[in-house]
N, C-alpha and C positions, 0 to 999 in steps of 0.2 A: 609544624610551622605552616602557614597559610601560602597560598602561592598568591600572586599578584593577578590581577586578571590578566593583563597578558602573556604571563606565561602560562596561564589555566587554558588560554584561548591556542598558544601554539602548542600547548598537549594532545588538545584535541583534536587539533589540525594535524600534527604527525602522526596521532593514534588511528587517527581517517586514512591515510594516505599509507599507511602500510596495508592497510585493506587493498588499496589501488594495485599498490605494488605486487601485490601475493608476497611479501615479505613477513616472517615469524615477528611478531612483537617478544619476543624473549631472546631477544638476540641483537646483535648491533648491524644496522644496515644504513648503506649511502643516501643519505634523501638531500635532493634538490632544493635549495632554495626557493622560500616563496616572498611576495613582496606582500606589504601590510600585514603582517602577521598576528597583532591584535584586533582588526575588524573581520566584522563576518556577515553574513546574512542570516536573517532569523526572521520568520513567519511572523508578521504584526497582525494579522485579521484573516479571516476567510468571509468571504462572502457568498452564501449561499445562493442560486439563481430564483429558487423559489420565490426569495425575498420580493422578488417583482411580481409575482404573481399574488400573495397574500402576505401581509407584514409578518405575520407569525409563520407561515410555511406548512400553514395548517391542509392547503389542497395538494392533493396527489399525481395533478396534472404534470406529466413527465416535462423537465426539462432537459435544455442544455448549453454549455460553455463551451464552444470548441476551438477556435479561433479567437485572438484578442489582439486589440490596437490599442492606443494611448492616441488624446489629443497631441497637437504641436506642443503646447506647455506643459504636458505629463500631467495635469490634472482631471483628466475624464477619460472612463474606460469603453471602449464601443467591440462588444462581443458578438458571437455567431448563436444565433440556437435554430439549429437543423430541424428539432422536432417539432417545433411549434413554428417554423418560415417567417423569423421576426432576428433580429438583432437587437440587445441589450445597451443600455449606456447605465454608469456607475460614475457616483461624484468618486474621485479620489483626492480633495482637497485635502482632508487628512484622512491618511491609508492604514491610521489604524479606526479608523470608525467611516467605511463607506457606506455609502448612500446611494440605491436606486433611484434609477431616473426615466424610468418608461420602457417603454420597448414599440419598434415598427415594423409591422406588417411587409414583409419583401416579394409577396406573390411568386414567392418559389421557395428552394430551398436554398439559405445559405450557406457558403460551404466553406469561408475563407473573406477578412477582411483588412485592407491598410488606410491610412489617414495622411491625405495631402491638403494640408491649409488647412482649412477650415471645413475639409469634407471627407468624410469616410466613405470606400468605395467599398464597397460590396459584392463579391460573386455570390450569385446567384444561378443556381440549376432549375431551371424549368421542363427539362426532359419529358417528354410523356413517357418515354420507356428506355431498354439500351440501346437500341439500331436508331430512335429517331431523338436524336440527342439534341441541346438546345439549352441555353443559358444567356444571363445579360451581367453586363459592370452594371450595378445599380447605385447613384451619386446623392448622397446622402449630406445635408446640410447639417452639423454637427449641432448648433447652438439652438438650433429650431426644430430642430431632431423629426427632417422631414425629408420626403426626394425630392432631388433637386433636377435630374436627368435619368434617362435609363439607356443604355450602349449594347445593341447587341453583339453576343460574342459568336454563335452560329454553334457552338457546342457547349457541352459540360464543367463548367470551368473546377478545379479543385483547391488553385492556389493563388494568391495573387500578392503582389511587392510594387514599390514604389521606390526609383531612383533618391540618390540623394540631393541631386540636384533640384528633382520634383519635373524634371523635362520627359520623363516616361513612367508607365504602369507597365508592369509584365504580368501576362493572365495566361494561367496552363488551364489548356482543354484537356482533359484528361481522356471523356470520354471512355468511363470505366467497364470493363466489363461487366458481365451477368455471372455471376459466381455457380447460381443453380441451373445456369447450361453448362452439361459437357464436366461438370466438375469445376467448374469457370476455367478448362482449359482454356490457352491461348494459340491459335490468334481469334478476335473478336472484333469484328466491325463494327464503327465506324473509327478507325483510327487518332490517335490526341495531336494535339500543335502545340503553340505557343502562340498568343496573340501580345502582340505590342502595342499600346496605347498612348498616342503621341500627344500629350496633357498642353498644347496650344494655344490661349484663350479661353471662352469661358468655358466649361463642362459640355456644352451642349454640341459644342462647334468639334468636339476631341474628334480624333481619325483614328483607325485600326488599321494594322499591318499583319498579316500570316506567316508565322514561321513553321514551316513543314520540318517536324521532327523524324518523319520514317526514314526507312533503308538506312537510318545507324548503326543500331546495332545488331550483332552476330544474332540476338537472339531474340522469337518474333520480330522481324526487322519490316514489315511489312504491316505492326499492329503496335505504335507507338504507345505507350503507358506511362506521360507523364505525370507526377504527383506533386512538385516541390519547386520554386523558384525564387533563390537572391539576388538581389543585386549589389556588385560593389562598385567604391568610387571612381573608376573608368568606366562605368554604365555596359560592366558585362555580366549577363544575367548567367547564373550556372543552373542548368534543368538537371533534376533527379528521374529517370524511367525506372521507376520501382520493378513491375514487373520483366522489367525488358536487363537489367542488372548493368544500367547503362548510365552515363552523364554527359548533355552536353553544354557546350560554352556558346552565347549568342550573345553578339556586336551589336547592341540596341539600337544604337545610330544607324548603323546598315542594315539591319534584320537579318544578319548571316551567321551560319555556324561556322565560329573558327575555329573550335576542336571538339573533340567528342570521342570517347572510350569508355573501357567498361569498366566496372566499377569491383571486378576482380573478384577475389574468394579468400577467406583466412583458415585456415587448419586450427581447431579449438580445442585445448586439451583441458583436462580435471573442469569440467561440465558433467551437469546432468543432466541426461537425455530421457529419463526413464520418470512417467508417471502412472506405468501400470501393475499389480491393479492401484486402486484408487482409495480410499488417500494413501501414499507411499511415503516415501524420507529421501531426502536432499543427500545425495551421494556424489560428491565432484570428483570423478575417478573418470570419467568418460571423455572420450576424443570424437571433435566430430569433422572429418577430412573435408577440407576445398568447399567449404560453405559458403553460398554465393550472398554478398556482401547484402544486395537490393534495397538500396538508403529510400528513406523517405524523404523528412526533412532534413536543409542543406540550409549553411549559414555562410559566409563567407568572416575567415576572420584577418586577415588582410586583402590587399589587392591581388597577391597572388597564391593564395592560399584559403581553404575551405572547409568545411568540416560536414560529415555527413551522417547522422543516424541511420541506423543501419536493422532496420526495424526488424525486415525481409517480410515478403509476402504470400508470391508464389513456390517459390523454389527455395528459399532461401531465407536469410535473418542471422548478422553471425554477433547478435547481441552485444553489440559493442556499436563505436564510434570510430570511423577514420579522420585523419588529415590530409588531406593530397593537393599538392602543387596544383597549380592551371594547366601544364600539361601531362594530367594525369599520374604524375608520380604518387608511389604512397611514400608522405613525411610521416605518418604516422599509425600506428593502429591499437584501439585498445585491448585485442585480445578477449582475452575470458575476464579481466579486470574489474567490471561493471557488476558480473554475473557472482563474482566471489565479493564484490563488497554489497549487495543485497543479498547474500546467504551471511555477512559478517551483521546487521542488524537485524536480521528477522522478519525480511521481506521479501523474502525467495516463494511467489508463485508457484509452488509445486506439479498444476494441474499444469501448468505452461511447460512444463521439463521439455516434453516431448517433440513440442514444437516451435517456437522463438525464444525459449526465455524470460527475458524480462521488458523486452522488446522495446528498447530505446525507439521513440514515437519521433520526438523533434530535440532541434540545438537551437539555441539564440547565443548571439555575442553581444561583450558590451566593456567600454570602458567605463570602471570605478575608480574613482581618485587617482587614476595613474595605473591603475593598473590593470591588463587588458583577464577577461574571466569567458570559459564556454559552459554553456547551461547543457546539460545534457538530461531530455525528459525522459524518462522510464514508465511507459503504460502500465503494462502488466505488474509491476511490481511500485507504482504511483509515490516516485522521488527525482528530485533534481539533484544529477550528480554536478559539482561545480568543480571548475578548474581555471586552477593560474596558469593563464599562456601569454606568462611573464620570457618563459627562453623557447628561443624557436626549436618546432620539432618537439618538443617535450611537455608535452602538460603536465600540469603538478597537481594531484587533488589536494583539494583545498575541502570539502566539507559535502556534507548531502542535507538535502533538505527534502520534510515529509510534505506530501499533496494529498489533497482528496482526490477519490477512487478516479482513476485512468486519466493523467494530465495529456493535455494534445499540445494546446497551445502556448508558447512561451514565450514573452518578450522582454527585454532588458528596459530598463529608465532613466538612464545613467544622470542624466539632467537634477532625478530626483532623487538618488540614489534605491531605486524601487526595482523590484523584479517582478514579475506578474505570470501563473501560470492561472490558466484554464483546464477544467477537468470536467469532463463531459458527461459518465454517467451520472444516472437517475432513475430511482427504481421505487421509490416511496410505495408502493401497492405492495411488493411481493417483499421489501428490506425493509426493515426499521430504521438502515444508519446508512443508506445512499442517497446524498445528493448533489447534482451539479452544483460547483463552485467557482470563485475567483481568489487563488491564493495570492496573495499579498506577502511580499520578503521585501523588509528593508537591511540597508548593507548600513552599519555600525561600528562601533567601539564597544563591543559584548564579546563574550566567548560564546561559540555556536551551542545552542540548545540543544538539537539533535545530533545524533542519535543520544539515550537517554540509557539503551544497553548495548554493548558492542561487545563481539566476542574472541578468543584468543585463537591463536593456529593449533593446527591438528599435528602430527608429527610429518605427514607429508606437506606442509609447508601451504595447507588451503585453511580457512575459516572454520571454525565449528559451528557448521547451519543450524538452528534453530527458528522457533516461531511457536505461538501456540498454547503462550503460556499461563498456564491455570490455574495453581497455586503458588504459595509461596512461605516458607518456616525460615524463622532465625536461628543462629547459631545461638548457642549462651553468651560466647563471648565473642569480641570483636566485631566484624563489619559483613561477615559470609552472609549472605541468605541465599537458601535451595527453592528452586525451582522445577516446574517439570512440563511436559509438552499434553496434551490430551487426545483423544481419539482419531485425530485428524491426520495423525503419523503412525504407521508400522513403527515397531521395535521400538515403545515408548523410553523417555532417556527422563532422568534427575540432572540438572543443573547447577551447576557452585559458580554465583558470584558475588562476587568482591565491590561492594556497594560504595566504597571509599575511594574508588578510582572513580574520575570525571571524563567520559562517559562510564558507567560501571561495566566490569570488566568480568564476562561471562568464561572464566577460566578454567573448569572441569567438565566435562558431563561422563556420566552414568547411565550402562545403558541397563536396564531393567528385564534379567533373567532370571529363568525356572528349569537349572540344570537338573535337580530333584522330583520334575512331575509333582510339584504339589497342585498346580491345574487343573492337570490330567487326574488325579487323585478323588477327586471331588465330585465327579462322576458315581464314586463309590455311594456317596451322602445323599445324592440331587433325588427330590421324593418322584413320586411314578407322574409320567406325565399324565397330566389330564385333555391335551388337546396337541394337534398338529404343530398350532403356534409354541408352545414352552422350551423353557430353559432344557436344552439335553445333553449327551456328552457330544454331539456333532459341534455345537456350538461351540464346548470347552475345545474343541481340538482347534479350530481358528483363533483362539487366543493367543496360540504356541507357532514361531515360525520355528522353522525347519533349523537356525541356528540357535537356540533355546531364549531368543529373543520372546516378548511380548505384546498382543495389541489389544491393551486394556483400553480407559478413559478415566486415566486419573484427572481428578477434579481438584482432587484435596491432597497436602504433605504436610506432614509433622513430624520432627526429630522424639525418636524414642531415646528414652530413659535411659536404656540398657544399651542405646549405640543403637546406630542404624535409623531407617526410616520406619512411618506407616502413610502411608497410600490409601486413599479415599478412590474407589474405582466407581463411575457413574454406571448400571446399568442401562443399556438397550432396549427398549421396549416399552409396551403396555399389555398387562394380561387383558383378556380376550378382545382385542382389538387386532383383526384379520392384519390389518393394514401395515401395523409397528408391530412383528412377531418379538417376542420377548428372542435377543439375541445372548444376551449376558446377562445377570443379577447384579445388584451391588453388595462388591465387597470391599474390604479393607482388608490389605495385603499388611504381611512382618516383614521389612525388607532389610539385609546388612548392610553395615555402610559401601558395601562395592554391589547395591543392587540386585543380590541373590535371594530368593523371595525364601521366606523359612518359616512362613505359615498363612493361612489363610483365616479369615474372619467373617461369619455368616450373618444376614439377618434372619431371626426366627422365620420359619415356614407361615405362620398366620400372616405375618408383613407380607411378607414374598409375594403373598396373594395377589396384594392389591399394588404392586408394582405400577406404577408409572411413567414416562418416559424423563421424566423430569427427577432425577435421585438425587443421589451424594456431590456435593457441593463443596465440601471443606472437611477438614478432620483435626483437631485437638488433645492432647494430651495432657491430661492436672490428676496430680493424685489418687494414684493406681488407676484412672479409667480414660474411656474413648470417650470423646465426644465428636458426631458425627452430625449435619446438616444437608438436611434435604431442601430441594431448592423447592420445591410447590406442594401443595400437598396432594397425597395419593388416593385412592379409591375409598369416596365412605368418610371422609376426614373433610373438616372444615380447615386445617390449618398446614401448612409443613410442619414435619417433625423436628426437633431436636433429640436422638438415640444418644444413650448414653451406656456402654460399653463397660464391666465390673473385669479389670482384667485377673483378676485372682478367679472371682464365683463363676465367671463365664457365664453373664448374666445381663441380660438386655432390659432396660425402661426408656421408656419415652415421654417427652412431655410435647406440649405445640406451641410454635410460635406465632404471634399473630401480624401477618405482613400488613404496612400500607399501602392503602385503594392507590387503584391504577390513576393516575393524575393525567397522562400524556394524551394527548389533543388525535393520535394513531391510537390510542385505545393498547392493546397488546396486553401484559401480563405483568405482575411483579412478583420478584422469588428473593432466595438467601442464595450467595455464591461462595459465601468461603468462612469460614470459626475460624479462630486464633485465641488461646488462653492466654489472660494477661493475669496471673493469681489469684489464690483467694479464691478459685471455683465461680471464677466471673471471667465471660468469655468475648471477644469484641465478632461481630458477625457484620458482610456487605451484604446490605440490602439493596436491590437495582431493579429497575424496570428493562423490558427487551428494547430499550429504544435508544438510539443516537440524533447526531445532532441535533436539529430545532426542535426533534422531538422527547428529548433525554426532558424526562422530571424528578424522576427516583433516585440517585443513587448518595446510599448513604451508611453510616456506621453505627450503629446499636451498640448497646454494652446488654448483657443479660446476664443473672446472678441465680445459681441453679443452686444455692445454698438453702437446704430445707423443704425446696422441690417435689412434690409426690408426683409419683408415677401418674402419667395421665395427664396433669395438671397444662393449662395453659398459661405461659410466661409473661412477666412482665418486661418491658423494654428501655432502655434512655437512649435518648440521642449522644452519640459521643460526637458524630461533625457530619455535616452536610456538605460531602466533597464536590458536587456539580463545579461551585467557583475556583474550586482546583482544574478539575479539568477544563475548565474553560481560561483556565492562565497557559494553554498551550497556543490559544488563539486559531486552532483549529476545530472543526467538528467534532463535537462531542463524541467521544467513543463509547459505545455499548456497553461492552461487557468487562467491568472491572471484578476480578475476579484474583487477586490474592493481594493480602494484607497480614503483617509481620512490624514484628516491635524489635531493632535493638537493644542490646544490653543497655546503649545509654540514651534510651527512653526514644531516640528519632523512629516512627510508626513512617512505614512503606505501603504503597499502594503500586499495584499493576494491572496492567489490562491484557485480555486475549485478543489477538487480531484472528483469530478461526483460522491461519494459516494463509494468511491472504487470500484468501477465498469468496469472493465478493465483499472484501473488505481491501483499505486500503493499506493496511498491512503496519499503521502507527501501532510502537507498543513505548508507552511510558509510565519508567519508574520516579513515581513521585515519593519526594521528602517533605512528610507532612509535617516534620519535627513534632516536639515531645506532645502525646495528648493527655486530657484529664480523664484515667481511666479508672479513677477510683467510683 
């Protein structure tokens, strides 16, 4: 029976929310009331920053989005870009097809922007260095999109807000340290304030007022470090001191601080703190004692009440969000909540373990239709967590939503029902798929789109983390398809989910052992080496951890015949290339259905030769043989191979595929990521170039028919679909690397992407339903 969409929409809303909770989904738990239960927010556009610089996005010229304002009527966006000392404007007349509109020159860098009338005010850092610090409000005429005044502030400004009445500007001088003196131990001269901006007439005529922040807090009290400043409707502004693990409250009217305290420590249990060595696996088992909270960004979501991400910087980070009364109570705190619901989609920063987490950057509040929602932004792990803060004291998650790489900025639109994040990096030289953007969420009558896979609890009542995901096999029958993680994690795992659940419902994993030494074995077979660089048994003995776990790089999965998996493992390496010593070969592992490996599968010694760093891509299984997919082709080859596997004769042929030319405007490469048999000894294979968003040309599905095939031979191709306009129905940046593809029993064909582990990606993984295709 079909569900209704709103009950499709509160499925997904209580299957998000027990993420929040650390509650098992296999079991009955109390969950809170939320109001509007059928609307949601869902991503209409991303707008690239590029886009201002060349329509295609074709120059490499770094940008960025870090801060974002909306006009009075919600119809124009006025952004920060630090790296180019200009600010952005964006039509948003309609937010799902925005429109650049220039950009001005600030003579310094900006660092922070809000919008009174008809003028965007702008901080600006002018600093020559740390000790001789220096900034101005710079008064920006919106329509003319030109300056209109310039205010100096006497220091470094970071953050700035504007009353609701529009009768004050608050500008924090942060006046940040030098990170590379000392360690950026603190304390560090010249110490931050709070300037007050009394908005009087026209712009020119405005006055400044000093509010001296030091001797607050217990700690550096003598080296003020403010970052964050709101205001709420009694015109009382609440400062964040990041470093200083401090908050105070200041009387705009009077320029006095009426209170001020610190911002205290939470005791964090089932975290992971460990990312050495490198890449490792998401283990929430870990406690981390009296973590000092050090919020950055502060929203205020009533008059008496406030909300603080809780990023940490120097000392601190306890990867969550509080609530706390005005004087200084805590109403509330998220705990590890945050940190277990980005290990529940596959967005857990691993390299971050060790030091913030996921590192909630900023909060914006806002009412929708009645009903009040706190945005909570996650840098490191680049999503907005949302919450109903419908009952006081209690937030209720309500849904998460995906951002390009590291959001900073976040602002609500309730006027237009729009949500707006800012995400700052930009990397276009050294990445194919980083670019600064402006995400776009409008709030609706839909069920939430994201997440797309979400996973089930572990017996101790935490998330089953994953990420990373690189291939993917159907069951014969029903709705399972397997999954698995690739090189980017120790003690590689297979994955079972249930693709019938909305979001799909990552329900088993498998963790991939060699109780038997077949590994270690293989040392027996490996031919002599020829050079310093080659495959040796040192190498095989790193494959094997110490619990007979494994850290292969599976690429490719196929359900075997006989029960159980086989495993496509990507080789390490290039033979004689000093630089990429050959660390593994590629193999194809016999794995049983509980992930016990029970034999190994070689390529002939002459292949081995010409190894590449670019190998096994996918692996397939049709009538008695392997078929296996190399992603580029290897030494001496004009083409990638297609290897095809005799599993009776134990007997290897190859034939070549012939990829298409690189299309993409970044130049880069194009290869095969994944085979899947669909019968008849015709095989469906993803063809993809290395590039994401404006720069994604490739990515597409072939059918290929190996029927009559000679050895050697080069293959012929058909297009089965050209999925680019699928991934661009997510309205975000195009993601790179799609990399497994699987047909149900009734005929609906899946598609998934690897996010690398969130590893300078922004960590979106979506399984698309491309429904039934023509694969004959």
């Amino acid at each position: 029976m079909k569900k209704s969409a709103i009950a499709l929409a509160v499925g997904v809303a209580l299957s998000g929310l027990l993420a929040a909770c650390g509650g098992s989904d296999d079991g009955p738990v109390d969950i809170p009331s939320v109001s509007n239960p059928g609307k949601f927010f869902n991503r209409t556009a991303t707008f690239a920053v590029c886009a201002q610089v060349g329509s295609s996005c074709e120059d490499s010229t770094p940008t960025a989005a870090e801060i974002v304002a909306a006009s009075e009527d919600g119809m124009a966006l006025v952004y920060t870009n630090s790296l180019k000392g200009e600010v952005g404007f964006v039509d948003i007349t309609d937010p799902a097809a925005p429109k650049g509109l220039g950009m001005l020159a600030m003579g310094g860098e900006p660092t922070s922007v809000t919008v009174l009338g008809g003028h965007a005010l702008v901080a600006v850092n002018t600093s020559a260095n740390f000790v001789n610090a220096s900034g101005k409000l710079v008064v920006v005429d919106m329509a003319k999109r030109s300056i209109v005044t310039e205010i100096q502030l006497g220091g470094q400004p970071d953050s700035v807000a504007r009353s609701k009445d529009g009768q004050y500007v608050a500008v924090v001088i942060e006046n940040e340290r030098d990170e590379s003196l000392n360690k950026g131990a603190l304390p560090q001269a010249p110490s931050g304030y709070l300037t007050i901006v009394d908005t009087v007439g026209a712009p020119a005529s405005w006055k400044t007022r000093k509010v001296e922040l030091q001797g607050l807090a217990a700690l550096y009290p003598e080296d003020a470090e403010p970052e964050y400043v709101s205001i709420n409707d009694d015109n009382v502004a609440v400062v964040t001191l990041q470093e200083n693990n401090h908050i105070a409250l200041v009387d705009l009217p009077t320029g006095k601080v009426t209170r001020h305290f610190s911002a205290g420590a939470v005791t964090l249990t089932q975290v992971d703190l460990t990312d050495a060595p490198r890449p490792n696996s998401v283990n929430l088992t870990e406690t981390q004692a009296n973590r000092l909270r050090e919020p950055d960004g502060v929203a205020w979501v009533s008059k008496t009440q406030f909300a603080t991400a809780n990023e940490g910087d120097w000392n601190g980070g306890s990867r969550g969000f509080t609530i706390f009364n005005a004087d200084g109570a805590v109403a509330y705190d998220a705990g590890n909540t945050l940190e277990h619901l980005v290990a529940r989609i596959g967005h857990t920063n691993d390299k971050r373990s060790d030091a913030k987490g996921n590192e909630p950057e900023n909060v914006a509040f806002g009412r929708f239709d009645g009903t009040d929602y706190l945005f909570v932004a996650s840098e490191r792990s680049s999503v907005l967590a949302v919450y109903d803060m419908g009952q006081k004291n209690q937030p209720v998650f309500k849904q998460v939503l995906p951002a390009a790489l590291a959001p900073e900025g976040v602002l609500a639109i309730p006027s237009r029902n729009l949500l707006i994040a800012a995400s700052e990096n930009d990397d276009r030289a050294t990445s194919s798929t980083l670019r600064s953007a402006l995400n776009i969420y409008q709030y609706q009558n839909a069920p939430a789109a994201y997440p797309s896979i979400q996973s089930a609890n572990r017996a101790d009542g935490t998330p089953i983390p994953w990420s990373a995901l690189s291939g993917l096999a159907a069951a014969p029958t029903g709705s399972v398809v397997y999954a698995i993680d690739d090189s980017f994690f120790r003690g590689n795992r297979i994955f079972e989910i249930d693709t019938s659940a909305k979001p799909a419902k990552l329900q088993r994993e498998i963790r991939i052992t060699d109780p038997s030494g077949k590994i270690a074995a293989l040392a027996a077979v490996l031919p002599a080496a020829k050079d310093a660089n080659a495959f040796d048994a040192t190498d095989l003995a790193a494959l094997v951890n110490a619990d007979g776990s494994v850290n292969l790089d599976p690429e490719g999965i196929a359900l075997a015949s006989g029960g159980g998996f086989w495993i496509a493992s990507e080789g390490s390496g290039t033979v004689g290339e000093a630089a990429r010593p050959v660390l593994s070969a590629n193999l194809v592992f016999k794995l049983s259905a509980t992930g016990v490996i029970e034999d190994i599968i070689q390529l002939p010694a002459e292949v081995n030769a010409k190894q590449q760093r670019f190998g096994f891509e996918g692996i397939a299984e049709s009538g008695g043989k392997l078929v296996v997919a190399f992603q580029r082709a290897w030494a001496g080859d004009a083409h990638p191979r297609i290897g095809v596997y005799d599993l009776a004769a134990k007997t290897w042929q190859f034939m070549f595929y012939p990829l298409d030319a690189v299309a993409s405007p970044n130049k880069g490469w194009v290869g095969l990521s994944e085979i899947t048999a669909v019968g008849n000894n015709r095989f469906v294979v993803i063809e993809r170039d290395n590039q994401g968003g404006p720069d994604a040309r490739v990515k597409k599905l072939y059918r290929i028919d190996l029927n009559g095939v000679a050895d050697g031979a080069t293959l012929s191709k058909t297009l089965v679909r050209d999925v680019l306009p699928d991934l661009r129905k997510t309205h975000g940046l195009v993601v790179e690397k799609i990399e497994g593809f699987a047909v149900l029993a009734n005929g609906d064909a899946l598609l998934v992407n690897d996010n690398d582990g969130v590893d300078e990606n922004n960590g979106e993984t979506w399984l698309h339903h491309l429904g039934p295709l023509n694969l004959n």
